[in-house]
C-alpha positions as CSV (number, residue, x, y, z in Angstrom):
1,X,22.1,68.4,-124.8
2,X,24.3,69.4,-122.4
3,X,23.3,72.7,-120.1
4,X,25.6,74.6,-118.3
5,X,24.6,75.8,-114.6
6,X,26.5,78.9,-113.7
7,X,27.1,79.4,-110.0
8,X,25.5,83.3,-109.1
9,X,27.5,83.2,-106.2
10,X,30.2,82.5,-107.8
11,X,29.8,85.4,-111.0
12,X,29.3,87.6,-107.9
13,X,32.8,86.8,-106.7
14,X,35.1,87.1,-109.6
15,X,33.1,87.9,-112.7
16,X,36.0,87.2,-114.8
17,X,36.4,83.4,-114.0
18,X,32.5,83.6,-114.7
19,X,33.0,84.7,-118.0
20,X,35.8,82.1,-118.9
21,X,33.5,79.6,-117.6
22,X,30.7,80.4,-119.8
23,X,33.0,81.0,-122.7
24,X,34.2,77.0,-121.9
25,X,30.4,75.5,-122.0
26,X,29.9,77.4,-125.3
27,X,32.8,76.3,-126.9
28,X,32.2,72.7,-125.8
29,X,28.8,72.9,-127.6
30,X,26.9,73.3,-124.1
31,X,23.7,75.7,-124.0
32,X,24.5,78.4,-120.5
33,X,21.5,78.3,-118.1
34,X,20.2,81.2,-115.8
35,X,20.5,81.3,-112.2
36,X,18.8,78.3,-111.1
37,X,15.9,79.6,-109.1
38,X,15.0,81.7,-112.0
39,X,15.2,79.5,-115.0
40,X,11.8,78.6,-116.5
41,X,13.3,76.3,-119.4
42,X,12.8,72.5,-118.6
43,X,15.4,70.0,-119.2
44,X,14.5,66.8,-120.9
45,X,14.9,63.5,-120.5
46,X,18.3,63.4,-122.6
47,X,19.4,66.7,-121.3
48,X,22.4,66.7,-118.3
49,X,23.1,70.1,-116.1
50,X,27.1,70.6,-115.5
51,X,27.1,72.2,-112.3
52,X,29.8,73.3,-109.4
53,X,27.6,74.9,-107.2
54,X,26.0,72.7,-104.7
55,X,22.8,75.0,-104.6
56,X,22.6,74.6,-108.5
57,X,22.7,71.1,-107.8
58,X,20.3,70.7,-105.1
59,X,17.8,72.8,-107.5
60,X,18.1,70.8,-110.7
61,X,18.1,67.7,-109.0
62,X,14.8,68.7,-107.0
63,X,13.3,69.3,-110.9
64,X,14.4,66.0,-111.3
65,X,16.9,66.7,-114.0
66,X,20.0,64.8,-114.6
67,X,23.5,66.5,-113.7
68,X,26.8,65.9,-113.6
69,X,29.5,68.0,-112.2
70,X,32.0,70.7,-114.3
71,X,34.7,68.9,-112.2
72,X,34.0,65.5,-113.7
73,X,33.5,67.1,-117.2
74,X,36.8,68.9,-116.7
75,X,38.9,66.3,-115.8
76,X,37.5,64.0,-118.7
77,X,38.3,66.6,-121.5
78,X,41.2,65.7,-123.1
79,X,41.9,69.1,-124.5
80,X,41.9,71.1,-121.9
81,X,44.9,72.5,-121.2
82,X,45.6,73.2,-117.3
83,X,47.5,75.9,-115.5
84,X,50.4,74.6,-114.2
85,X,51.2,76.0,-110.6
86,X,54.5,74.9,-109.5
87,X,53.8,72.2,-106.8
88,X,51.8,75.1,-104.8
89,X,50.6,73.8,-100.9
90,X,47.6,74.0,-100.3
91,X,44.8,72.4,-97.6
92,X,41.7,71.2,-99.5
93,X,38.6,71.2,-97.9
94,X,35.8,69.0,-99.1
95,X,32.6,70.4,-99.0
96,X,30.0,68.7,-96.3
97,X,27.1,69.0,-99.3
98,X,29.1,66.8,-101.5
99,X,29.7,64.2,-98.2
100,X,27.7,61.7,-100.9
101,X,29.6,62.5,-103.6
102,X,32.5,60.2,-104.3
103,X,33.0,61.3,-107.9
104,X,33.3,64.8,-107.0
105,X,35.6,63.8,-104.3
106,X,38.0,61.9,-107.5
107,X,37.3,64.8,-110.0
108,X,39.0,67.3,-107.4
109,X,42.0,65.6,-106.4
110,X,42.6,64.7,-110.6
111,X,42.5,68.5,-111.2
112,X,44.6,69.5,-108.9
113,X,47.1,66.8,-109.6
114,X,46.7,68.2,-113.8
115,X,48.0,71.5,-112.2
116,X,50.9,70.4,-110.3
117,X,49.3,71.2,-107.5
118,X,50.4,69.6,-104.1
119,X,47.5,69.4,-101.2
120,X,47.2,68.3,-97.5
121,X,44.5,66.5,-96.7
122,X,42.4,67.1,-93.1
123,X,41.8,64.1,-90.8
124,X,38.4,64.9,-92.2
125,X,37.5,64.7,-95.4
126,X,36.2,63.3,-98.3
127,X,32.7,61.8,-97.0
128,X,33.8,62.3,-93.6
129,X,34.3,66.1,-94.1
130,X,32.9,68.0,-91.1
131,X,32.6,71.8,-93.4
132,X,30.4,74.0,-95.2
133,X,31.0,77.2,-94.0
134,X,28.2,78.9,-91.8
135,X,26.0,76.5,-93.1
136,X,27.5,73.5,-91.1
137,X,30.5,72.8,-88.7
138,X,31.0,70.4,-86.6
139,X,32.9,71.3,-83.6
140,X,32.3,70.8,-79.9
141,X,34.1,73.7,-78.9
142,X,31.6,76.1,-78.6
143,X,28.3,73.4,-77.4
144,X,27.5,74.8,-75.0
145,X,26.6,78.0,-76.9
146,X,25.3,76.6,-80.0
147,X,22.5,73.7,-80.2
148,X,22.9,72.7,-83.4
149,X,26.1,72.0,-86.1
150,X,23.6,73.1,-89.0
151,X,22.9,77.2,-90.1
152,X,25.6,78.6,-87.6
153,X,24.9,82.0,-89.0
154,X,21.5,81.6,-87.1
155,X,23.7,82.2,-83.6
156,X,24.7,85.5,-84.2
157,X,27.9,87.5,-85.5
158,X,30.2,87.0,-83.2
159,X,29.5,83.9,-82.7
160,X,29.9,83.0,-86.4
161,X,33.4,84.7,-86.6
162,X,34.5,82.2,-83.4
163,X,33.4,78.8,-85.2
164,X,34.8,79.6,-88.4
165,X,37.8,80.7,-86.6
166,X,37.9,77.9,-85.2
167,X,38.1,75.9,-88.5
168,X,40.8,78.1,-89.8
169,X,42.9,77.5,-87.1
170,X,43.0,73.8,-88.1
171,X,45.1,74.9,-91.3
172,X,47.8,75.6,-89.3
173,X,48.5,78.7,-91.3
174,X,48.3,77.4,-94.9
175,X,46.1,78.7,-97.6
176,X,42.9,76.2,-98.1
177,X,41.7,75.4,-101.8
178,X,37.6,75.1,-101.7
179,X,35.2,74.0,-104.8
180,X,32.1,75.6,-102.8
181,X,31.1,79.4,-102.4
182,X,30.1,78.8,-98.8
183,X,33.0,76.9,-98.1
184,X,35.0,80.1,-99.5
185,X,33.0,82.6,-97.6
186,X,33.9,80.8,-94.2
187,X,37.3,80.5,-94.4
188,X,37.4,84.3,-95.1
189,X,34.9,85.1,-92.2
190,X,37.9,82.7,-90.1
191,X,40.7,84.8,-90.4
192,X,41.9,82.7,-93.6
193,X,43.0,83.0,-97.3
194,X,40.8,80.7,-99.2
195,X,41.6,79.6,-103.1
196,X,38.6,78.6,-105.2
197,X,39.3,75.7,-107.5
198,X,37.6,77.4,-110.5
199,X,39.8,80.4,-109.9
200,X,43.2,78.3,-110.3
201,X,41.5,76.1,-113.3
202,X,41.1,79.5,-114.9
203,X,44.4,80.2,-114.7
204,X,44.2,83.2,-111.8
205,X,47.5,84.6,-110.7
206,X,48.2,85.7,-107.1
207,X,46.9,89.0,-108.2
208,X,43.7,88.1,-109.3
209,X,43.1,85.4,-106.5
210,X,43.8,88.6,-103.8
211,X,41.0,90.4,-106.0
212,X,39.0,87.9,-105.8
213,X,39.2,87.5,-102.0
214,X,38.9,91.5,-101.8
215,X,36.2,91.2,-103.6
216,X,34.3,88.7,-101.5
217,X,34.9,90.8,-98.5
218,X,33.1,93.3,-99.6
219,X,30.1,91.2,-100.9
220,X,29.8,89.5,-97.6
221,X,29.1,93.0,-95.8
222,X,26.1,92.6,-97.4
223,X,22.6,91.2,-98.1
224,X,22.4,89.1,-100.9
225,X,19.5,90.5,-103.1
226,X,18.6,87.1,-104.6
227,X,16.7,86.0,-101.3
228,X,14.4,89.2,-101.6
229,X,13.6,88.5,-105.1
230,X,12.6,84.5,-104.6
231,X,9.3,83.5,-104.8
232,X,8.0,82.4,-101.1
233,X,6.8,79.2,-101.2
């Protein structure tokens, strides 16, 4: 059985694409899983998570369960019909969670190519890629101020907005596609105009995509309840 893993972050976001995307797994014969933290319903031995959140990820796998990504399952559906987006420009930025994840890396590029989608790729990427938003960056602008590349939100406000301002100033003014809520968020908290991949497989317009990232803003000023209601381990 296949078990879709919903991204929370992500239904938080743009609720819409959320919806389409559970709408998808049920029509493909897949069973829609609660947030991962919460989920109490085991997956077997025969069972596979589809995920595109690398939390989700990280979680399953830690249960030991088997998953493969909604990008790889995507881009192997033969009847999926894609957007097509008029050889748009975009920057992509790999994600540095899914550094190990070659397939991931393939599955992207494939979708975006199925859109018409044209893409500039950073001196970093792929396995090399140097980005997560405030969760990692590797820069050595600012080491004198910050000791470590890993949890940047841990040095303070301000100092956050500088390193992820920093990244967006490598786009060199051009929109950036991500395939990772973090990834997303940091752009945003640069200066930037992210694009995330599951919006433009959904078929969002450039309305929708500017409500998305409207959206997001507002989220981001503030706490995310989920971290209250974990259990403390």
């Amino acid at each position: 059985m296949l078990y879709c893993q919903p991204s929370c972050s992500f239904t938080a976001m743009d609720p819409q694409s959320a919806k389409w995307i559970r709408e998808y797994a049920i029509q493909k014969g897949m069973k829609v899983r609660a947030c991962c933290h919460f989920d109490k319903n085991a997956l077997e031995d025969e069972d596979t998570g589809l995920y595109f959140c690398q939390e989700c990820r990280n979680v399953m796998e830690g249960q030991s369960f088997h998953t493969k990504s909604l990008w790889q399952f995507i881009d192997e559906d033969p009847s999926f019909v894609f957007p097509d987006y008029a050889g748009s420009e975009y920057v992509l930025i790999d994600c540095w969670r899914d550094r190990e994840h070659p397939e991931i890396h393939s599955a992207v590029r494939s979708l975006l190519n199925k859109m018409n989608i044209r893409v500039t790729e950073p001196e970093k990427n792929r396995e090399n890629t140097d980005f997560c938003g405030t969760l990692h960056f590797e820069t050595e602008l600012y080491r004198d101020e910050v000791t470590s590349f890993d949890h940047l939100s841990h040095f303070g406000k301000e100092m956050e907005k500088k390193l992820m301002e920093e990244k967006v100033s490598q786009l060199r003014g051009m929109s950036a596609i991500t395939y990772c809520c973090r990834c997303y968020k940091g752009i945003i908290t640069g200066g930037g105009h992210p694009v995330h991949l599951m919006n433009l497989l959904a078929g969002g317009d450039e309305n929708h995509l500017n409500e998305v990232e409207d959206r997001t803003i507002e989220i981001m000023k503030k706490p995310d309840p989920r971290y209250a209601m974990r259990i403390k381990r």
